[in-house]
N, C-alpha and C positions, 0 to 999 in steps of 0.2 A: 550827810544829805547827798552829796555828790555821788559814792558813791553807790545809793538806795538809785539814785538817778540813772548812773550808766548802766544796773541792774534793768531797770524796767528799759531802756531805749535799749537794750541786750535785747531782753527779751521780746520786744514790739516788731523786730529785726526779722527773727525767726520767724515771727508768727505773719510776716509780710513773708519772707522767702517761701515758706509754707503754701502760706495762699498761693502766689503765683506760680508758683510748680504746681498744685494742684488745676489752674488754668491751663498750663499749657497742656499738661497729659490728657485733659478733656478733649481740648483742641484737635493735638495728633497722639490719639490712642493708642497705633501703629509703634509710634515712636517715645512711647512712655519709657524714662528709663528705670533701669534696674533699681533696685531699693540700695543694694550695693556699691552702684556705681555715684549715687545723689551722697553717702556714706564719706565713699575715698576722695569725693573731690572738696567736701564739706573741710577734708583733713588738711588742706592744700596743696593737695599732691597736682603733678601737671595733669590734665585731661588728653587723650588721645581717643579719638573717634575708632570705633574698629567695626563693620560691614560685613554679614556672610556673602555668600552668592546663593544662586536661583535657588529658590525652593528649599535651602535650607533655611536648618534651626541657628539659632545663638550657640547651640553647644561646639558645633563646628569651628570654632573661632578660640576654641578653649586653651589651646596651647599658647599663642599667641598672647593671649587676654593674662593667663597666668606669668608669662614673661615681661608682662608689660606692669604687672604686680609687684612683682620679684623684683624689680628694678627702680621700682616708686613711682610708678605710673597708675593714674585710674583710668582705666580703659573704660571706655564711656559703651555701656552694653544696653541694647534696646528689647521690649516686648513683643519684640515682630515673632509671629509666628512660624511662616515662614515666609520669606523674602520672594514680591513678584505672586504670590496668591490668586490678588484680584485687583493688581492696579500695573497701569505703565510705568516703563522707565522714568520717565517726564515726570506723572504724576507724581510717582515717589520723592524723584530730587525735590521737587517743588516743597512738598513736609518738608523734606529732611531742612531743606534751605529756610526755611521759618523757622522752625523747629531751633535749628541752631542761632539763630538769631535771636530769640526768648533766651536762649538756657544761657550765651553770653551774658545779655545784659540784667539776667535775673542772678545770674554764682557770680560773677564778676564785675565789678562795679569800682568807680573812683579811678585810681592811675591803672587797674586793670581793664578798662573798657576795651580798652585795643588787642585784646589779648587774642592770638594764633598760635591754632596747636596743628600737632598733625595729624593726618586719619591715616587709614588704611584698610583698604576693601580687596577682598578677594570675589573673585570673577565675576555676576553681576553687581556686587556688591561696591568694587571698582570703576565701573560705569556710571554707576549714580553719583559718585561722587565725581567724578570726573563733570559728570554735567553739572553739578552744583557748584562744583570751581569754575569752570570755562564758559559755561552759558549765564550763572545766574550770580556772578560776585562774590563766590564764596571763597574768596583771597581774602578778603574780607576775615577770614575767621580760619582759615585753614593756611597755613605754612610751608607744609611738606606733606605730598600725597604719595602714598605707594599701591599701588595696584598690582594683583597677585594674580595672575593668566587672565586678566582682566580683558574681553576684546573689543576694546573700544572704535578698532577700527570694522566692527562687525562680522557674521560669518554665513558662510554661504549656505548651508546645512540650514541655518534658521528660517530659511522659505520654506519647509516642513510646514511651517505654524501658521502660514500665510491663510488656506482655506477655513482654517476654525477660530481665527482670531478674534471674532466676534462671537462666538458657539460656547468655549472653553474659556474661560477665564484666567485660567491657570497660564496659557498660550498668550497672552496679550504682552504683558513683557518677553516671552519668548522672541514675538515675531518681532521686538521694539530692535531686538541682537540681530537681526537679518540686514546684510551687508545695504540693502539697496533699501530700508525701511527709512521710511522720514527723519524717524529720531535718529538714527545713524548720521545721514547726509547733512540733519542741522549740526550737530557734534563736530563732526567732521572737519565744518567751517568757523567753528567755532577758535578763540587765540588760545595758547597758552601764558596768561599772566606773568609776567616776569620775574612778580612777586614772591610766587611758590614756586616752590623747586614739584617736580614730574620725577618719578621711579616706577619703574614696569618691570615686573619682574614675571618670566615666561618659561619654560620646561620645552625643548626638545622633543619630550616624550608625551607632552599633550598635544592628543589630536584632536579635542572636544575645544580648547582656545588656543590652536599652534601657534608660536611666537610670531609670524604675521600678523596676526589677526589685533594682536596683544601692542606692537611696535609704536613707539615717539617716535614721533619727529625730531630732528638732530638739532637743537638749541642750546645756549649755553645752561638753562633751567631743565633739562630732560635728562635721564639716564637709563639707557635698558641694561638688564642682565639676563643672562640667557643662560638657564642652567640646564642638566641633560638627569635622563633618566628619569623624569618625575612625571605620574599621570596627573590629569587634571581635579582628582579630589585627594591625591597623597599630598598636595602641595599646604593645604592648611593645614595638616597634621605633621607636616614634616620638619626635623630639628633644626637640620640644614637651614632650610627658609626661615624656620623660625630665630634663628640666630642673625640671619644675615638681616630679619628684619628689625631685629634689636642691633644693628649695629649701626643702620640707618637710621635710626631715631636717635641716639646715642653721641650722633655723629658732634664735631664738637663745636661746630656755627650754630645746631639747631639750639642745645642744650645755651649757649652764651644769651643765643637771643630769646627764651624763653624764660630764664631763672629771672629776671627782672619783674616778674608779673606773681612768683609764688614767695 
C-alpha cells in the first residue's frame, strides 16, 4: 500500500509542477522556456540562465548553450523571439525578474529554495540582467553573472534612436542603451551586491560596445577582461570566449557552492 501511495503523491507532484509551469509561461510568454531546457533541469543538472543581445534570436547563444551541455549544465533557453522587439530594458528585467522567481520556487523546492545559479548575457542581453541583479534583487537567484560586450555603462551612438523612440518600436530598447537615457543613469547608481560575483568580458576590436562602454567598477566582486581582435557579434560565436566562459563557470568556489542543491 505504501508503495501504490508514493506512486500516486509521485504522480499528483508532476501534475502540480505541470500546472504551474503552465501558469507561468501564460504569464510571461516572452519568457516561456524551451521544452528542452524544463527536460535537462527536470534531470537535475545545475540551471545556468543564458541571454542573446538586441534583436537577436536564441540561436545566436548556440555555442555557448552546447558547452554548457557538454559539461552538465542546463542552459536555461527562452521563446523570445527576438530580444528588445517591442519592450524596454526595464520592462524586460521586470519579466525576466518574476519570471525567475516562479521557475525557483516551482523546479526547486525544500533544502533547494535558496538555490543561485549563474546567468550569462551577451550585449543587451547582459544589461537586463545586470538590472535584474543590481536594481531589482536578483542576488537573490543569480550568483555569478557574466556579461559579453555587455554596455551597461551605455553608448553614445544610441541618441540615433532618441527621435523615433516612440515611432519604432523596435528603437525603444535601443534608445534605453543611450549613455544619457534614464534607464542608463538609474543602473548607473545602482550597487553591486556583494553577494554575486560581476565578469565583463569586452573585445578591443568592438566598436559597436568598446570595452568603455562595457567596464566594472573595481570591487573585490567585479572582473573585467579585455580581449582583442573580436567584433561585436564574433564574440557569441567565438571559441576563445566560449571557453573562457566555461571556465568561469567551472570556476571551483562557484561549482563547491552550488553542488549542494543538485
Amino acid at each position: 500500500m505504501k508503495a501504490l501511495k508514493d506512486i500516486r503523491d509521485f504522480i499528483l507532484l508532476l501534475a502540480e509542477k505541470e500546472r504551474r509551469e503552465k501558469i507561468t509561461d501564460s504569464l510571461f510568454p516572452d519568457w516561456k522556456l524551451a521544452d528542452e531546457s524544463y527536460s535537462l533541469v527536470r534531470t537535475g543538472r545545475m540551471p545556468v540562465i543564458v541571454i542573446q543581445g538586441y534583436m537577436m534570436k536564441r540561436e545566436s547563444m548556440k555555442e555557448i548553450d552546447h558547452a554548457l551541455k557538454n559539461a552538465g549544465f542546463a542552459p536555461i533557453s527562452f521563446h523570445l523571439r527576438r530580444l528588445g522587439t517591442d519592450k524596454g530594458i526595464e520592462e524586460l528585467a521586470i519579466e525576466l525578474r518574476m519570471f525567475l522567481e516562479m521557475f525557483v520556487k516551482n523546479n526547486f523546492n525544500g533544502n533547494r529554495k535558496n538555490i543561485r545559479i549563474p546567468a550569462i548575457g551577451f550585449s543587451m542581453g547582459g544589461v537586463v540582467l545586470h538590472y535584474v541583479v543590481r536594481a531589482m534583487d536578483g542576488c537573490s537567484f543569480i550568483n555569478r553573472l557574466i556579461s559579453i560586450a555587455s554596455p551597461i555603462n551605455g553608448l553614445s551612438y544610441a541618441a540615433l534612436a532618441i527621435p523615433f523612440k516612440n515611432i519604432v518600436r523596435q528603437l525603444k530598447s535601443a534608445y534605453d542603451l543611450w549613455e544619457g537615457s534614464e534607464f542608463i543613469k538609474k543602473l548607473k547608481k545602482k550597487p553591486f551586491p556583494p553577494s554575486c560575483y560581476f565578469i565583463s568580458i569586452s573585445s578591443e576590436g568592438d566598436w559597436m560596445a568598446p570595452p568603455r562602454s562595457c567596464l566594472l567598477p573595481e570591487f573585490p566582486n567585479t572582473k573585467n577582461i579585455v580581449l582583442k581582435h573580436l567584433f561585436h557579434s564574433d564574440l557569441p560565436f567565438s571559441k576563445k570566449v566560449t571557453d573562457l566562459v566555461m571556465s568561469l563557470i567551472l570556476e571551483t568556489e562557484t561549482i563547491k557552492d552550488m553542488l549542494k542543491y543538485f
